[in-house]
C-alpha positions in Angstrom: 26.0 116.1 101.3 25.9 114.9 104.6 24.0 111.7 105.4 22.4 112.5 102.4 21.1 115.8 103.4 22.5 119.2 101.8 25.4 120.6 103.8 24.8 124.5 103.4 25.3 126.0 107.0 29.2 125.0 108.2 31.1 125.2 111.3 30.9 129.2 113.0 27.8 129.6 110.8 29.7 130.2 107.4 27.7 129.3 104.3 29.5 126.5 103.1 28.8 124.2 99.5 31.2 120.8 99.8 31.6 118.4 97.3 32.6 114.7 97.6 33.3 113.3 94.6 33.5 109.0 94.5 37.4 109.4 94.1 36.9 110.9 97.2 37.7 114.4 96.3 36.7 117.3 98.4 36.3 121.0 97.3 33.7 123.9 97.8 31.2 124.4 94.6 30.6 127.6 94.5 34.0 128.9 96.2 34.1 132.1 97.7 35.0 135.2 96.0 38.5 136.3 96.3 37.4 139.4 98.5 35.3 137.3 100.4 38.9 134.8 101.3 40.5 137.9 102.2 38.4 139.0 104.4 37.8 135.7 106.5 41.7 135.1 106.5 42.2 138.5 107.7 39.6 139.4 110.5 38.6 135.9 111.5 40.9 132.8 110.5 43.4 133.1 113.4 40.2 133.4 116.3 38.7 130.8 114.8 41.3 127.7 113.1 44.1 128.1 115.1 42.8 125.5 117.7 46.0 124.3 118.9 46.9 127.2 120.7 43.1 127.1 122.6 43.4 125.5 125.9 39.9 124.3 125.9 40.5 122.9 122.4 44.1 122.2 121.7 45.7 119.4 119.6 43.2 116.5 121.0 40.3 118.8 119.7 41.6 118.9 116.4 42.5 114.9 116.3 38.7 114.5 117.5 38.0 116.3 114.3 40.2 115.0 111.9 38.4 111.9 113.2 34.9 113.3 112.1 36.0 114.1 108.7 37.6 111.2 107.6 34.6 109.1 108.9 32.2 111.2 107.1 34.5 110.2 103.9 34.7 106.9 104.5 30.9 106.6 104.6 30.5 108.3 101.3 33.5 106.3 99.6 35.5 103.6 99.5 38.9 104.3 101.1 40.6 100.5 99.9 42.3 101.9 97.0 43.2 105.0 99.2 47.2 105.8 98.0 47.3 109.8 98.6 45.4 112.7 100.8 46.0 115.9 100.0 45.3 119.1 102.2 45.4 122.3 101.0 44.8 124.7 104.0 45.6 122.5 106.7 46.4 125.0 108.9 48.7 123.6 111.7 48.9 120.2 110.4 48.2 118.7 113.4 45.2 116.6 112.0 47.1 114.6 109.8 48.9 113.0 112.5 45.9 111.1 112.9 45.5 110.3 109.3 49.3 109.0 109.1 48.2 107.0 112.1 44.9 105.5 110.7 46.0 104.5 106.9 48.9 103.8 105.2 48.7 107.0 102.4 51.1 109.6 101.7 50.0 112.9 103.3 49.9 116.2 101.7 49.3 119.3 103.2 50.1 123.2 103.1 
């Protein structure tokens, strides 16, 4: 949910289903199919995730990002107790920089 609306229709016009729990836990429900992953990582990820290397994007536009997201978090949940963040997916990493930046939890990504 997103300001308390259903978030169905995500970035690039992907159907998209997130979850976020109160521990502040956040995961797709229902997840893609695996042939559904393998097609997206194959045809499309690179064009579309790798940011960093897209001059009118680059690391700032992935900081401004990482930005969004953790505010729409800490909207939803409350970040005091906040020890660990974990990424699986994180592509190039480079929005955690902001996280390590912004709180004092140990960052996990892949």
């Amino acid at each position: 949910m997103l300001n308390k609306e259903p978030l169905t229709n995500g970035q690039f016009d992907y159907k998209i289903y997130p979850v976020i729990c109160e521990c502040g836990l956040v995961y797709l429900n229902p997840r893609w199919d695996k042939n559904t992953y393998s097609e997206f990582y194959t045809e499309n990820y690179d064009e579309l995730y790798r940011l960093d290397d897209k001059e009118d994007y680059g690391v700032e536009g992935i900081t401004m990002h990482m930005k969004e997201v953790y505010g729409r978090c800490c909207n939803l949940i409350d970040t005091s107790d906040m020890k660990n963040i974990i990424d699986i997916g994180s592509g190039s990493g480079y929005g955690f920089d902001f996280l390590r930046k912004k709180t004092s939890c140990k960052i996990f990504c892949n």
